[in-house]
C-alpha positions as a Markdown table, in Angstrom:
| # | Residue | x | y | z |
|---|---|---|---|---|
| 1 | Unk | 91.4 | 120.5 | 93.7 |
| 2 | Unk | 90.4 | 121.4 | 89.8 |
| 3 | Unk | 91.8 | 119.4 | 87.4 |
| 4 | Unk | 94.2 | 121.4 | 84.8 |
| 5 | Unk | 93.0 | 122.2 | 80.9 |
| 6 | Unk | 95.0 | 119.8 | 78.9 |
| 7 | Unk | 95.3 | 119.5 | 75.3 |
| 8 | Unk | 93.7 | 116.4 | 74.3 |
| 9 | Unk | 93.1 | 115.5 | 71.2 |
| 10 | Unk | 89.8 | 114.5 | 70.3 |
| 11 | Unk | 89.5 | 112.1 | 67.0 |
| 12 | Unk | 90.4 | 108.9 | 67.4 |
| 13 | Unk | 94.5 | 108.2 | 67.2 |
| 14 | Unk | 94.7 | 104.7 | 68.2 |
| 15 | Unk | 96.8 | 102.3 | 67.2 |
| 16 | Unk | 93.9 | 99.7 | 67.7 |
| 17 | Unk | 90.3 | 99.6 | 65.6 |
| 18 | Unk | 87.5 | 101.2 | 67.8 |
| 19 | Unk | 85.1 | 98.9 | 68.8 |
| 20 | Unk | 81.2 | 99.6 | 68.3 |
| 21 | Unk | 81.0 | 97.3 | 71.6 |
| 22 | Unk | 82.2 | 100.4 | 73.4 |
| 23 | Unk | 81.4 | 104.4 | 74.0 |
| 24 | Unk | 85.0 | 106.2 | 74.3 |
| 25 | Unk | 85.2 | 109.2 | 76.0 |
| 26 | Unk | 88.8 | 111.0 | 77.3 |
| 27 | Unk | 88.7 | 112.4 | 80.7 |
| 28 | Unk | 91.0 | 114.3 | 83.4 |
| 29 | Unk | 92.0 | 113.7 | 86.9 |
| 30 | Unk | 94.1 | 114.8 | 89.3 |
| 31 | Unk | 96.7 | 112.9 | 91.4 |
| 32 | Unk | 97.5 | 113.8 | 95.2 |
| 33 | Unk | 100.5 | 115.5 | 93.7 |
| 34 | Unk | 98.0 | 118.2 | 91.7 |
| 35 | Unk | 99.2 | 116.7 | 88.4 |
| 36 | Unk | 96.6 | 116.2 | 86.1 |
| 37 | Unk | 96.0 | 113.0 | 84.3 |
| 38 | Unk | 94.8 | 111.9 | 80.9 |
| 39 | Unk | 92.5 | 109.4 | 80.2 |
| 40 | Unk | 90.8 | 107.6 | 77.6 |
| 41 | Unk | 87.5 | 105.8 | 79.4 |
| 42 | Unk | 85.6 | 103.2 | 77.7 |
| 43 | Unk | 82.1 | 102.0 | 78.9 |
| 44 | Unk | 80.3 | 99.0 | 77.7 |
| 45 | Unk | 77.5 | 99.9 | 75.2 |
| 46 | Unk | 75.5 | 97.0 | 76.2 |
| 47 | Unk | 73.4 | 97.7 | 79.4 |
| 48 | Unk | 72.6 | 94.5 | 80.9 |
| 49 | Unk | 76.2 | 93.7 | 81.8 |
| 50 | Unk | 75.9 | 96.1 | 84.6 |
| 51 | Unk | 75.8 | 94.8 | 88.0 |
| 52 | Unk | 71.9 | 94.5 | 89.7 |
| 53 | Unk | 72.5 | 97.8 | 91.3 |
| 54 | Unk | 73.2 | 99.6 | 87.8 |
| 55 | Unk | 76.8 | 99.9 | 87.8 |
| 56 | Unk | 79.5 | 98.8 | 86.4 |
| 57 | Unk | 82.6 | 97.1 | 87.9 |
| 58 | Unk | 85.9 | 99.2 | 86.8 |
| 59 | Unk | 89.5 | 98.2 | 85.9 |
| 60 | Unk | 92.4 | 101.0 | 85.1 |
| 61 | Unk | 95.4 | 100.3 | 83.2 |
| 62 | Unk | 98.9 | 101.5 | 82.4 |
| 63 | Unk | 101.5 | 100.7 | 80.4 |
| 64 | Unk | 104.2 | 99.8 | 78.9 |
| 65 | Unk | 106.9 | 101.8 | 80.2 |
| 66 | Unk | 107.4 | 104.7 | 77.8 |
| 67 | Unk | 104.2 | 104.0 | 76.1 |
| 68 | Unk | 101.1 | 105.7 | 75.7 |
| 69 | Unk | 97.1 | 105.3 | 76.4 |
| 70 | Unk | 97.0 | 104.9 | 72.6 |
| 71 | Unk | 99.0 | 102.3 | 72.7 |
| 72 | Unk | 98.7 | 98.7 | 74.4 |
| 73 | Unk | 96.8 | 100.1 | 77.7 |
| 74 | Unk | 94.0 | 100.9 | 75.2 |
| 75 | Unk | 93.9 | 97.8 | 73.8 |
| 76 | Unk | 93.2 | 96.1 | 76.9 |
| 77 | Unk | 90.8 | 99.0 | 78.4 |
| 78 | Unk | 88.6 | 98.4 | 75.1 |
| 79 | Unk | 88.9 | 94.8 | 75.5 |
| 80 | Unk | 88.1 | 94.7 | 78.8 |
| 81 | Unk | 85.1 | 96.8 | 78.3 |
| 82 | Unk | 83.9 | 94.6 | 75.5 |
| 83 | Unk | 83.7 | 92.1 | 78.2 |
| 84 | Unk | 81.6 | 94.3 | 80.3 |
| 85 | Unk | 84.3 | 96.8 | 82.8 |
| 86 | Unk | 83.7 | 100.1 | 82.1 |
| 87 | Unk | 87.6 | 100.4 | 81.9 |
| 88 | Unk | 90.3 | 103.4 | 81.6 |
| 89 | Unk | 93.7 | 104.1 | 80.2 |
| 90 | Unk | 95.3 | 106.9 | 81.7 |
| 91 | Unk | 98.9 | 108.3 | 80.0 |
| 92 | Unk | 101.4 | 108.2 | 83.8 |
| 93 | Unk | 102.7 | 112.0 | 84.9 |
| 94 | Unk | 104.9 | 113.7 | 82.8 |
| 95 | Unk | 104.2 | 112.0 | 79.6 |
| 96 | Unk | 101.5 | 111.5 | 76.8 |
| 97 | Unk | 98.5 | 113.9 | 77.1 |
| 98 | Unk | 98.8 | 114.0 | 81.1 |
| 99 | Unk | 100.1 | 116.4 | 82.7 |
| 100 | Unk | 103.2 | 117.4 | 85.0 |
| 101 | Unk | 107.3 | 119.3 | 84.2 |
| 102 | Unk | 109.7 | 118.2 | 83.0 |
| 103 | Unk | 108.4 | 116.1 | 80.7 |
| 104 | Unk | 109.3 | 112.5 | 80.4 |
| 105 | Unk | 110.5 | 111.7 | 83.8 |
| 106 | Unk | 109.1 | 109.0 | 85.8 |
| 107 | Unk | 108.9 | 108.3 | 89.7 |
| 108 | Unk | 108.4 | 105.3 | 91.7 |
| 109 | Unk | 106.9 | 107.2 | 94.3 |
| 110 | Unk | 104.6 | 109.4 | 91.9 |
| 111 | Unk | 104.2 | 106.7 | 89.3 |
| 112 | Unk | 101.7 | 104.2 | 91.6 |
| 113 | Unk | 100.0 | 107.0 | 93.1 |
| 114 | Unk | 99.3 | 107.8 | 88.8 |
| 115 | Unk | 97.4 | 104.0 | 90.2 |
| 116 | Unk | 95.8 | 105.4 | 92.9 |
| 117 | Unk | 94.7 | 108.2 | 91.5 |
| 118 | Unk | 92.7 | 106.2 | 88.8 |
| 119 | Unk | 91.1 | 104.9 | 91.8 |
| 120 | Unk | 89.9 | 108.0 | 93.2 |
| 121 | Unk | 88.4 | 109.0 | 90.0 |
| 122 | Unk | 86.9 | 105.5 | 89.6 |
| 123 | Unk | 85.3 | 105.7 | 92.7 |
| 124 | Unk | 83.0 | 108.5 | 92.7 |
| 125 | Unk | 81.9 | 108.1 | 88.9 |
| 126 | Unk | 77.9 | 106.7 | 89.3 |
| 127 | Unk | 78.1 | 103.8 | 87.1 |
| 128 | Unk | 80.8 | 102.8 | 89.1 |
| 129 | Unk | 80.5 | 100.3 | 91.6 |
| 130 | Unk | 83.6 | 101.9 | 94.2 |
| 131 | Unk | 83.5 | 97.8 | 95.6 |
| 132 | Unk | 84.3 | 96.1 | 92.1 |
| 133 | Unk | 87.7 | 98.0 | 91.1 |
| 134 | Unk | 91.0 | 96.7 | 89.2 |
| 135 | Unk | 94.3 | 97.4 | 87.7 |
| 136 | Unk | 96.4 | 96.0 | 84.8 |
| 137 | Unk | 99.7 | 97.0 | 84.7 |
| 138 | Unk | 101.8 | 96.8 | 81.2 |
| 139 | Unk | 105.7 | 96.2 | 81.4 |
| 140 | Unk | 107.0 | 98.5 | 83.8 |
| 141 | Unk | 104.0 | 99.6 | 85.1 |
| 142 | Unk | 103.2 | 95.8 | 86.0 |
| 143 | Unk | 105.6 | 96.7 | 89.0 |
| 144 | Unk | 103.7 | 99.9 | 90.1 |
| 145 | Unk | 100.2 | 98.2 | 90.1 |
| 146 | Unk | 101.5 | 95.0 | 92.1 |
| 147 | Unk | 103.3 | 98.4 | 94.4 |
| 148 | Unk | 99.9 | 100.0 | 94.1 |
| 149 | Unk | 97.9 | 96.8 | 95.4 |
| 150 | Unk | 99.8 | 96.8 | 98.1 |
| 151 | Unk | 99.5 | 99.8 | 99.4 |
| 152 | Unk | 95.9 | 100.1 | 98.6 |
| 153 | Unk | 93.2 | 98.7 | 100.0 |
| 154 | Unk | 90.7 | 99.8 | 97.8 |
| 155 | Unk | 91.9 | 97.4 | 94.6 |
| 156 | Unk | 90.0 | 94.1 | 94.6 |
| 157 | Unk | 92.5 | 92.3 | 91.6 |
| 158 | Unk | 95.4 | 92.9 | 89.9 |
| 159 | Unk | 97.0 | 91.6 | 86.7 |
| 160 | Unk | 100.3 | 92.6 | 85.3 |
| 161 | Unk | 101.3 | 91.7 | 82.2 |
| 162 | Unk | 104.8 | 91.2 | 80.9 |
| 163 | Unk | 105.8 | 93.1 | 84.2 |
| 164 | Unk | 109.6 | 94.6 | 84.7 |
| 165 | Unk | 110.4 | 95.4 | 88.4 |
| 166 | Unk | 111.6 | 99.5 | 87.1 |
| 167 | Unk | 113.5 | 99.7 | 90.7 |
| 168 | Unk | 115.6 | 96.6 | 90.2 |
| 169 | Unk | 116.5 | 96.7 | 86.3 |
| 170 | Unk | 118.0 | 100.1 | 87.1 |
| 171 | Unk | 119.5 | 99.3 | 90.6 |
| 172 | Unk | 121.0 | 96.2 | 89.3 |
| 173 | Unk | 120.9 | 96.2 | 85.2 |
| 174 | Unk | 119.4 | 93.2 | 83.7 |
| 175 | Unk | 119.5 | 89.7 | 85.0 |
| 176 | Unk | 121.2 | 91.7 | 88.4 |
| 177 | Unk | 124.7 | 91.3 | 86.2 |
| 178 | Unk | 124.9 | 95.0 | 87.7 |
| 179 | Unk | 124.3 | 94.5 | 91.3 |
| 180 | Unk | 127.3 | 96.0 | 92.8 |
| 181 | Unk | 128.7 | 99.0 | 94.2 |
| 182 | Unk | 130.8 | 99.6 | 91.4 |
| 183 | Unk | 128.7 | 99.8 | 88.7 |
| 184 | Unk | 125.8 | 101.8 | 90.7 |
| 185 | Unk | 128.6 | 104.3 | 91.6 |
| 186 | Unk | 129.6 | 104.4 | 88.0 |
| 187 | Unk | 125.7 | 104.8 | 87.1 |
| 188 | Unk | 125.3 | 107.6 | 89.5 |
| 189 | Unk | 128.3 | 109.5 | 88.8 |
| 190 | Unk | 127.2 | 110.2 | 85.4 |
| 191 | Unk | 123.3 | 110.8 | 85.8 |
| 192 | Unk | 124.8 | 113.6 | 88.4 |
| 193 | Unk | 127.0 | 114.6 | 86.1 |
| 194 | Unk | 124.2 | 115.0 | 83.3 |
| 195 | Unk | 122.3 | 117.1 | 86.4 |
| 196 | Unk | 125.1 | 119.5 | 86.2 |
| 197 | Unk | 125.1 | 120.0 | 82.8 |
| 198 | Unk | 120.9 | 120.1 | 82.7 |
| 199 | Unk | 121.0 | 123.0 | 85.2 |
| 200 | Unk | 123.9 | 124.9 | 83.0 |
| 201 | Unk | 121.8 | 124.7 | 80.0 |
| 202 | Unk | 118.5 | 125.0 | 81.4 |
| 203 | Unk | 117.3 | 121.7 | 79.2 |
| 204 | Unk | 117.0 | 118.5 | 79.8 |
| 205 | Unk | 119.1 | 116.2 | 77.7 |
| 206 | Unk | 117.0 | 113.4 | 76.4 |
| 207 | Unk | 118.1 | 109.7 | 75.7 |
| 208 | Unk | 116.5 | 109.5 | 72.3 |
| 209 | Unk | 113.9 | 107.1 | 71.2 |
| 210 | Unk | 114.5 | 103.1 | 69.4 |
| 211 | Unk | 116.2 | 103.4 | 66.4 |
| 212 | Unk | 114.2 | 102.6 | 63.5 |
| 213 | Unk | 116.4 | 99.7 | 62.0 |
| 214 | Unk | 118.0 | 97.1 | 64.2 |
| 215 | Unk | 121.8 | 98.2 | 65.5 |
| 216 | Unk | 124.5 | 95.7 | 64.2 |
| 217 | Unk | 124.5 | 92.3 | 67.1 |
| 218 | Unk | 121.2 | 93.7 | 68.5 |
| 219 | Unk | 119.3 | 91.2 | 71.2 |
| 220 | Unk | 116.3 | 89.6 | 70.3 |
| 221 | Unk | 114.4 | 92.0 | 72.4 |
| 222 | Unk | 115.8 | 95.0 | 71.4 |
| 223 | Unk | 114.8 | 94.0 | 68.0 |
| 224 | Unk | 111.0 | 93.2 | 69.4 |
| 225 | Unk | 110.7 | 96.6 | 70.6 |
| 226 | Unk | 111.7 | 98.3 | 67.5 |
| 227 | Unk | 109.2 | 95.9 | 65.9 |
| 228 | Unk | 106.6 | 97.2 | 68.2 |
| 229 | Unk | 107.4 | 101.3 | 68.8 |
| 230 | Unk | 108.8 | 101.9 | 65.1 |
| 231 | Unk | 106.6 | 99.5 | 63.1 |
| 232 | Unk | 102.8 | 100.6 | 61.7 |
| 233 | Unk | 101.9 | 97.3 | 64.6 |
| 234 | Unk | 102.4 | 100.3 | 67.7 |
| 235 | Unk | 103.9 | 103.3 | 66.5 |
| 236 | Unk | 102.3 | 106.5 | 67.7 |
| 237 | Unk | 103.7 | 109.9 | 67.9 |
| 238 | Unk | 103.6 | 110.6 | 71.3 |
| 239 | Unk | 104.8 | 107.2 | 72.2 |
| 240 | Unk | 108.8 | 107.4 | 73.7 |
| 241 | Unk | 108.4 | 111.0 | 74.9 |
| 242 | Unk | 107.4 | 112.5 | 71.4 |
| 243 | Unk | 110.5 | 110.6 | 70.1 |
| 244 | Unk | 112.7 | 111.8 | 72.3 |
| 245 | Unk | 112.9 | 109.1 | 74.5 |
| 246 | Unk | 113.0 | 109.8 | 78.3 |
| 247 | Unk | 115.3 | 112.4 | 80.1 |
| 248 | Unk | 118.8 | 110.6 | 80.8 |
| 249 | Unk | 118.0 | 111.6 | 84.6 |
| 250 | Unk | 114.4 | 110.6 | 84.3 |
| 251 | Unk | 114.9 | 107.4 | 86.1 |
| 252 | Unk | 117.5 | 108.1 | 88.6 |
| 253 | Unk | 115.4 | 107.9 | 92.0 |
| 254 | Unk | 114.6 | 103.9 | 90.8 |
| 255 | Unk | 117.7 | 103.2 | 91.9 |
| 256 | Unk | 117.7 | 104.1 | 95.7 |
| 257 | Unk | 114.4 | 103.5 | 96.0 |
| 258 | Unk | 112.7 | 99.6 | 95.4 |
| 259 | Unk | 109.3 | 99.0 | 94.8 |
| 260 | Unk | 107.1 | 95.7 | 96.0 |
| 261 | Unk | 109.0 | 95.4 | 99.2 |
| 262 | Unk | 105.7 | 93.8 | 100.6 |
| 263 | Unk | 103.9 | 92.2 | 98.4 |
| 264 | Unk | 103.5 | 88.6 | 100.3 |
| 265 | Unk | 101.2 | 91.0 | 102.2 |
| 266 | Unk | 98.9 | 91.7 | 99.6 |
| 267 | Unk | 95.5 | 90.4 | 100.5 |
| 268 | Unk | 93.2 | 90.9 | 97.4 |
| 269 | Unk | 93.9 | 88.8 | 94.3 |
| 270 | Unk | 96.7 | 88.7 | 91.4 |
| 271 | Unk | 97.3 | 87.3 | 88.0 |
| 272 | Unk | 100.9 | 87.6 | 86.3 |
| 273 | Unk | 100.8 | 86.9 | 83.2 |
| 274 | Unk | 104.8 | 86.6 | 80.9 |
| 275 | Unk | 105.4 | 85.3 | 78.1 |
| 276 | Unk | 107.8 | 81.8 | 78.0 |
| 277 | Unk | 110.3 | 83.4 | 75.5 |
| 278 | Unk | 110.3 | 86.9 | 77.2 |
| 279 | Unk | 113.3 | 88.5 | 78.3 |
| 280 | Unk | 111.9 | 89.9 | 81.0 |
| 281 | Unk | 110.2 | 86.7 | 82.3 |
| 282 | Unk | 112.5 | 86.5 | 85.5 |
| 283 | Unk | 111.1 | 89.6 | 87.0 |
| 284 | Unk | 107.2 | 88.0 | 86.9 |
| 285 | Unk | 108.6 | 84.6 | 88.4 |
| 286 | Unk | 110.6 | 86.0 | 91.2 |
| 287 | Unk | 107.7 | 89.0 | 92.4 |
| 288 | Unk | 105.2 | 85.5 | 92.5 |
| 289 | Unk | 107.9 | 84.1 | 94.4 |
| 290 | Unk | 108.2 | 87.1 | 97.1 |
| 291 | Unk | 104.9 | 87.6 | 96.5 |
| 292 | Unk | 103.5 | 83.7 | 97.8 |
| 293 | Unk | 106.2 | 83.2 | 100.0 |
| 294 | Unk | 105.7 | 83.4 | 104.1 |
| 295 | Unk | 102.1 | 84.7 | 103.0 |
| 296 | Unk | 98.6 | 84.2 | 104.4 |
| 297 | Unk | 97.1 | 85.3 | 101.1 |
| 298 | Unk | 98.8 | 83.1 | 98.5 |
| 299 | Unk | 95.9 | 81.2 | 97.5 |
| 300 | Unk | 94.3 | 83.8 | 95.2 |
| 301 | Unk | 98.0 | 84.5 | 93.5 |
| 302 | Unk | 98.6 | 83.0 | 90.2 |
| 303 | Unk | 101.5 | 83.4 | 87.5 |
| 304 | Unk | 100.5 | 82.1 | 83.9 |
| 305 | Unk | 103.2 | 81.7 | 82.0 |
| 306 | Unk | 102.4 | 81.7 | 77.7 |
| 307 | Unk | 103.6 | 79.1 | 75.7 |
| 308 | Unk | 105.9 | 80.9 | 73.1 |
| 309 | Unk | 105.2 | 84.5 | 74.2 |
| 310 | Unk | 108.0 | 87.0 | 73.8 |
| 311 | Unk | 107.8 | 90.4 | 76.1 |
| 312 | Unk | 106.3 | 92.3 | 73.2 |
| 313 | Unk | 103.4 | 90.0 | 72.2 |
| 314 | Unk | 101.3 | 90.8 | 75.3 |
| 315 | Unk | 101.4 | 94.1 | 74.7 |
| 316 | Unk | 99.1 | 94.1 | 71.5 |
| 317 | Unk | 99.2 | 89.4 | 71.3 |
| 318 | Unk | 101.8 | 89.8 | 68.7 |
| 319 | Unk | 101.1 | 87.4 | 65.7 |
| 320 | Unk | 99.5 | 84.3 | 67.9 |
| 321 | Unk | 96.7 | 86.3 | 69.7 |
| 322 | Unk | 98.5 | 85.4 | 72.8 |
| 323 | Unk | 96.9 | 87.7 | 75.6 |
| 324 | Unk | 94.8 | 85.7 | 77.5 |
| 325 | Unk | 91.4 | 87.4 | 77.0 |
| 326 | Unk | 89.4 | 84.9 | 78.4 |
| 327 | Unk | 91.8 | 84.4 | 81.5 |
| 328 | Unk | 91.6 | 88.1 | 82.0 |
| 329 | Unk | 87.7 | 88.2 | 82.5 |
| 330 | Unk | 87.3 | 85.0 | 84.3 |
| 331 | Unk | 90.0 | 86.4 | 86.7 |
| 332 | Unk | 87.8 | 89.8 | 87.2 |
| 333 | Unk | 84.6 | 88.4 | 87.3 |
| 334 | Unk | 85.1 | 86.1 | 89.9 |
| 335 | Unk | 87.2 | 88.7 | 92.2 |
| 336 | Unk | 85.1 | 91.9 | 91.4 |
| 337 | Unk | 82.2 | 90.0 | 92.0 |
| 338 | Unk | 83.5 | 88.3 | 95.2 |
């Protein structure tokens, strides 16, 4: 299968320096869907960090939810190669540079093969050693690489990083206060509804992106999103679907359909990484929970937990420097190299 011509822009657009630690390079691929994929690779400069047989090992990333490759993900694939992983950030299906219509939907069927995918490609580049490959997953798509690693066999180590479970926060609303008939009736009623209407008018209707000043009685993390997206610290123009925010039915199939339903059976190893003061710090706890419970393979699981952190800080380490560089490379070194 040939990869479709995207439009990728070519100067650098990050919302990160680039590092002379690094050559940056965007590429394509393609998922098993035939929806072509965006990329930004970056491949450590310095040669002697390659393994004996003159390749690197690899990591790809994703994330956060709504983001772009510009964004956080390209932080870490940067960082990442700094510390010697030739490393990629890919923009998921239907958003970013990547391709795939309607724009800004997501899947969590289509959304970890985007994973998967990554893998292919990693796997037959030559300075890639196809035996030494990882994933970091960003906020939502923390929950399709832990999904991913369990389904394939082919990812030595996995981190997610401020991870939301996408299937439960839409099944169940946050903290589950929404896990009940009722309110998932009421939920699907009107994403149908919108369906109808789409199909009338031959658009999409879009949720619209953050608002750029905080709403009157806003939560903290509302307010620490608009602080990221809207803010010079991670704003990016293609970031929240262009502005537009995602289709109002672009998440409907989370609903009916979970993701990590076997997890505990994952055999390769795992770091989750939350912060302390994150919102969204329930959904890392309970997946380590599932994850090491009634499992064979719990003793190369591990959830750190940041003193301080709130959800927003590990995407970019917010004011404190609080992603865990150091824990990060250990972490791949010793399970890439195992």
């Amino acid at each position: 299968m040939e990869n479709a011509t995207l439009k990728l822009v070519r100067e650098w657009d990050k919302t990160f320096p680039k590092s002379d630690k690094t050559e940056h390079r965007k590429v394509t691929f393609h998922n098993r869907y035939g929806i072509t994929l965006a990329a930004d690779m970056y491949i450590p400069v310095d040669e002697s960090m390659k393994g004996s047989d003159g390749r690197f090992p690899a990591i790809a990333v994703s994330g956060p939810f709504g983001a772009v490759k510009e964004q956080a993900s390209g932080l870490y694939a940067q960082t990442m190669a700094e510390r010697g992983f030739l490393s990629i950030a890919f923009d998921p299906s239907y958003t970013g540079e990547s391709g795939g219509e309607p724009r800004n939907v997501a899947s969590p069927d289509i959304n970890t093969e985007d994973f998967q995918a990554a893998v292919d490609f990693l796997s037959v580049q030559d300075n890639v050693d196809p035996e030494r490959i990882g994933i970091i997953g960003i906020c939502g798509f923390g929950g399709m690489a832990l999904n991913a690693a369990s389904l394939d066999t082919r990812i030595r180590a996995t981190v997610t990083s401020t991870m939301y479970n996408m299937s439960r926060v839409n099944a169940n609303g946050y903290y589950d206060a929404e896990d009940n008939e009722e309110a998932r009736n009421a939920a699907k009623k009107a994403m149908n509804a919108q369906r109808t209407a789409d199909y009338r008018s031959g658009e999409y209707a879009t949720a619209g992106a953050l608002p750029d000043d905080y709403p009157e009685g806003a939560p903290q993390f509302l307010k620490d999103y608009i602080d990221y997206y809207r803010r010079p610290r991670g704003f990016h123009p293609r970031s929240q679907g262009e502005g537009k925010g995602w289709n109002v039915t672009g998440c409907m199939s989370f609903i009916n359909q979970p993701i990590c339903n076997y997890t505990n059976e994952i055999r390769s190893a795992v770091l989750m990484i939350h912060g302390e003061k994150a919102h969204s710090l329930y959904f890392s706890q309970d997946e380590y929970k599932k994850m090491t419970s009634d499992s064979k393979y719990a003793g190369n699981k591990e959830l750190m937990i940041i003193p301080g952190a709130v959800h927003t800080d590990l995407y970019d380490g917010g004011n404190n420097n609080y992603i865990p560089w150091d824990k990060l490379e250990s972490f791949f070194n010793k399970y890439l190299n195992a």
